[in-house]
C-alpha positions as a printed Julia matrix, in Angstrom:
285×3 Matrix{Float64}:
  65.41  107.94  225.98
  66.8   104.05  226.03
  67.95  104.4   222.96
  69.69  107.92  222.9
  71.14  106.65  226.14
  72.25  102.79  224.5
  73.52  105.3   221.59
  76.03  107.59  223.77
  77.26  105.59  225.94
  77.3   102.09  225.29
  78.63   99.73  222.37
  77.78   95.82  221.67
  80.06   93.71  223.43
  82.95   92.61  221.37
  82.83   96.21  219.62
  85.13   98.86  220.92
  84.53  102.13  220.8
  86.91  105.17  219.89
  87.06  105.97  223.73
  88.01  102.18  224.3
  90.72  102.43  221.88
  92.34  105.2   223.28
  93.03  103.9   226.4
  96.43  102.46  225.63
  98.82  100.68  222.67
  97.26   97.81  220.28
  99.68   95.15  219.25
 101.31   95.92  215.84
 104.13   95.36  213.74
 106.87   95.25  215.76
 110.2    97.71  215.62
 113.77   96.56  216.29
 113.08   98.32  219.93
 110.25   96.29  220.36
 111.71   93.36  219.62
 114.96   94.19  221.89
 112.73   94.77  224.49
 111.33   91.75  224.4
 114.08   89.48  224.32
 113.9    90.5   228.08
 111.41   87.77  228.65
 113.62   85.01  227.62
 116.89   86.23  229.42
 115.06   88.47  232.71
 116.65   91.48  233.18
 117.5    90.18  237.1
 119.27   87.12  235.98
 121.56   88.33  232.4
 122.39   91.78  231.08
 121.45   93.11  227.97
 124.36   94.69  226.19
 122.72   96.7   222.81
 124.96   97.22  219.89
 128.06   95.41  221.99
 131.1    96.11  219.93
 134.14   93.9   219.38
 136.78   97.0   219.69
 137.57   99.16  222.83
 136.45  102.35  220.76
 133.34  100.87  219.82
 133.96  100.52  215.63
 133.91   97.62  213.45
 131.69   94.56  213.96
 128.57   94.54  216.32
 126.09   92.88  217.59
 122.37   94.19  218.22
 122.03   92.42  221.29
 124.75   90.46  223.67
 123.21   88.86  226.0
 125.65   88.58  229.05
 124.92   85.29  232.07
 125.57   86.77  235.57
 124.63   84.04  237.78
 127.58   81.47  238.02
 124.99   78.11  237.43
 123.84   79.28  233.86
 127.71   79.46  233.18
 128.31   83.16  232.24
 127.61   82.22  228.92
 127.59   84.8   225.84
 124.73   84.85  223.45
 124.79   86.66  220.45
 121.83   87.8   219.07
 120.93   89.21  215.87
 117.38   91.52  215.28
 115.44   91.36  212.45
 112.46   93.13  211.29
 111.91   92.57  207.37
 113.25   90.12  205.25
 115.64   91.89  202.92
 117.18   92.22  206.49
 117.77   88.89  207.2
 119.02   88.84  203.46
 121.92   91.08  204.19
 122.88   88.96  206.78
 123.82   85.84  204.87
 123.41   86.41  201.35
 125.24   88.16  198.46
 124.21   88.93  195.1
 126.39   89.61  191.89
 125.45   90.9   188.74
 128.06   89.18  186.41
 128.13   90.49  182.5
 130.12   88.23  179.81
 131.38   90.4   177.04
 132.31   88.59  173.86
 136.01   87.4   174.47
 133.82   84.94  177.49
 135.35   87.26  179.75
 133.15   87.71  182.67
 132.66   91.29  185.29
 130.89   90.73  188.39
 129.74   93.79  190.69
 127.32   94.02  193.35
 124.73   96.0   191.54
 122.68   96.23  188.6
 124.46   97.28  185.05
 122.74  100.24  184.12
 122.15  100.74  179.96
 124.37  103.23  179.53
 127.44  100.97  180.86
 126.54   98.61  178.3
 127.32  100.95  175.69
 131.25  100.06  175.47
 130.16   95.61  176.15
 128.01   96.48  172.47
 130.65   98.11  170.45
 128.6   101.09  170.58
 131.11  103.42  172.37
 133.75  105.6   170.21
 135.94  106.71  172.15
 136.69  102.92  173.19
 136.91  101.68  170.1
 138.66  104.42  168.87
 141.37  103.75  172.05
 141.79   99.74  171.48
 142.42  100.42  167.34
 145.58  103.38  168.63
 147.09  100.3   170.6
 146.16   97.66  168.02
 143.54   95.36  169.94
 140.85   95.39  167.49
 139.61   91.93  168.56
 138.76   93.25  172.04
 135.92   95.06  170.21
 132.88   93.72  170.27
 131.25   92.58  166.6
 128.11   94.65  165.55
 125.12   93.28  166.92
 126.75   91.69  170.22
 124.83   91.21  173.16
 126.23   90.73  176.17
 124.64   88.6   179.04
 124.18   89.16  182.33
 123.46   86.77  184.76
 122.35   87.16  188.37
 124.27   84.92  190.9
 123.55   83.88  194.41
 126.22   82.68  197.29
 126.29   82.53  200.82
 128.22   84.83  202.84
 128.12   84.26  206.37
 131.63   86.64  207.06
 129.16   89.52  208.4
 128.6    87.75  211.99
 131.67   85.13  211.71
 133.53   87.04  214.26
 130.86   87.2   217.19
 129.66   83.38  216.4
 133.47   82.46  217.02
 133.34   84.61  220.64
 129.71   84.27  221.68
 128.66   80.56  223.1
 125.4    80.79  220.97
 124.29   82.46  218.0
 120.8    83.68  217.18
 118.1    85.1   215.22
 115.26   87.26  216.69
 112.27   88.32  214.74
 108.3    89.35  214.98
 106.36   85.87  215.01
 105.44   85.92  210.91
 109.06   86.77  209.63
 110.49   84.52  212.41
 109.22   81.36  210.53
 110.45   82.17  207.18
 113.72   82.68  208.9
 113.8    79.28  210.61
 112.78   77.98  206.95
 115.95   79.37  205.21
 117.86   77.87  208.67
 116.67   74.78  208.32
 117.26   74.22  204.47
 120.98   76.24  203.81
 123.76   73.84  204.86
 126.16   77.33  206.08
 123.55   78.63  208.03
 123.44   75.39  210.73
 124.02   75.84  214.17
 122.26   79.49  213.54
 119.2    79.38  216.76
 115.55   81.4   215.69
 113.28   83.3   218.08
 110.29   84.23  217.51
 109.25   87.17  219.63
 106.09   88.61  219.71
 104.58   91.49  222.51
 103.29   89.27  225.04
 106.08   86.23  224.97
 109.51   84.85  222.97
 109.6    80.89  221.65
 112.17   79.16  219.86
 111.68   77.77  216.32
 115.35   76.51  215.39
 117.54   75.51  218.83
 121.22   76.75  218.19
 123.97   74.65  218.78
 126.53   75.71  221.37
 130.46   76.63  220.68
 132.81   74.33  221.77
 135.74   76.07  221.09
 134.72   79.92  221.22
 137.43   82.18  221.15
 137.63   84.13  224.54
 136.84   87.76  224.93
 140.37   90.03  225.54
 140.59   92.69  227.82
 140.41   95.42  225.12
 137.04   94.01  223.75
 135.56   93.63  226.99
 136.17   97.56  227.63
 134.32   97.88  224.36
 131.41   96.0   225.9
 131.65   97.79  229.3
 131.59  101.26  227.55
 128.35   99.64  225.3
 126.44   98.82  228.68
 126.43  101.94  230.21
 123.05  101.99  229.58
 121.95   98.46  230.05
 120.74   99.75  233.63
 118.31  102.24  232.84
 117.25  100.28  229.47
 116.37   97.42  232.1
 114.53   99.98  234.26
 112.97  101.24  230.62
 111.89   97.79  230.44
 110.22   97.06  233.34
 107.83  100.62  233.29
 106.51   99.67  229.93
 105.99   96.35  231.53
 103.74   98.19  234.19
 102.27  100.57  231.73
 101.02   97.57  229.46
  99.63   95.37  232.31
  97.83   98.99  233.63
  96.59   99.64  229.86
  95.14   96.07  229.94
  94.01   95.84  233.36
  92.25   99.26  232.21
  90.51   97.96  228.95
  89.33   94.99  230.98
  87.34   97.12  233.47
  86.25   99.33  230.08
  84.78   95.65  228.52
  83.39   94.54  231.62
  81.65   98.03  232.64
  80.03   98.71  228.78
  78.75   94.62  228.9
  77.28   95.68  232.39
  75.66   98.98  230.96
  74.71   97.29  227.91
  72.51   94.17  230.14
  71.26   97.06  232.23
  69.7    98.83  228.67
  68.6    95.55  227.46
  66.93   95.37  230.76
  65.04   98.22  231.18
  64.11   98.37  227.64
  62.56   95.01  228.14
  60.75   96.33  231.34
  59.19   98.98  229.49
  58.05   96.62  226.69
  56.32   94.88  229.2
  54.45   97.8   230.51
């Protein structure tokens, strides 16, 4: 009977069982939400407002921010930060980098484009396509053809491009980065070693607390808000209120899911002694 009874209802401490499991969310990787969300325990809800997907036009088009953090109390200044959510790295990619695909034909001319050259557009670069050739010998440029046999190279080129944000990191008195914990660091990495990235700040956010990895440097001379963009960001916080309340129930529901699974752990480690102890009084008997 101990054992069918240490069986059903109990599990070694340290081991969870499916029941245990159920009782609320396990950390995990982290959504954009999540991460939004969280940012609320560096700037509290009480003390700044959380503007998501502020916009830099009254109708709420063209460039945007995922989160503008807005000062309210007149001692932290009223400052602006901008801050920019990240979840994977191709991401963060997008937001600074841009890749070219440049082909040289045979004259040393060279066509860059943004994506891959696909076989079939090679076709005309190899002297392999008719109706091209057939096109430059009617006007007489039979040098632009290629020679049988050409190959034409293609070369993949890197540059920074840091237009994307350029507009809220002249407006906003800080700009920053906000990621899950593991993709955080390789963010502050790339911060810390590209020259046109500096000044850029890094948080690393995970479910329980927010740290900084690279501090950003502040704006001097930020270019001030006008009236039309600020009814952009008025329109954009309509909801900032009941996000905020949003924020502070899963708050209570997380502290009441782990305030639950502590009473679980503590009752199965006081079941499991009892088991032990019974099973050693009737070993003794």
């Amino acid at each position: 009977m101990t054992d069918r009874f240490l069986h059903e209802h109990t599990a070694a401490p340290g081991h969870a069982t499916n029941a245990a499991r159920e009782i609320g969310p396990v950390d995990g990787s982290m959504t954009a939400a999540d991460v939004k969300a969280a940012l609320s325990m560096r700037w509290p809800d009480d003390r700044y407002l959380h503007v998501y997907e502020a916009p830099l036009n009254h109708g709420r088009q063209g460039c945007k921010i995922d989160v503008l953090v807005m000062g309210l109390w007149a001692s932290k200044g009223h400052q602006l930060d901008a801050v920019e959510v990240k979840v994977s790295y191709s991401d963060w990619c997008k937001e600074w980098r841009q890749v070219e695909w440049v082909l040289t034909d045979h004259l040393g001319k060279q066509h860059a484009r943004r994506w891959k050259w696909r076989e079939f557009e090679l076709r005309p670069f190899r002297g392999l396509d008719e109706y091209t050739n057939n096109y430059l010998r009617a006007r007489g440029r039979e040098d632009e053809i290629p020679p049988e046999g050409f190959e034409p190279t293609i070369e993949r080129r890197q540059t920074v491009d840091t237009s994307k944000n350029a507009d809220w990191r002249a407006h906003a008195h800080r700009f920053w980065i906000a990621a899950p914990e593991r993709l955080a660091a390789k963010i502050a990495s790339d911060v810390q070693t590209i020259p046109e990235l500096a000044g850029w700040g890094v948080i690393a956010v995970s479910r329980t607390s927010t740290h900084v990895l690279v501090d950003p440097k502040t704006n001097p001379n930020r270019t001030t808000l006008g009236h039309r963009q600020y009814l952009g960001i008025i329109r954009a916080a309509a909801d900032s209120g009941v996000n905020a309340i949003w924020r502070a129930e899963a708050r209570g529901r997380e502290a009441g899911f782990k305030s639950a699974r502590m009473r679980d752990e503590q009752l199965r480690q006081s079941m499991w002694r009892s088991v032990l102890w019974t099973s050693a009084q009737e070993c003794a008997s």
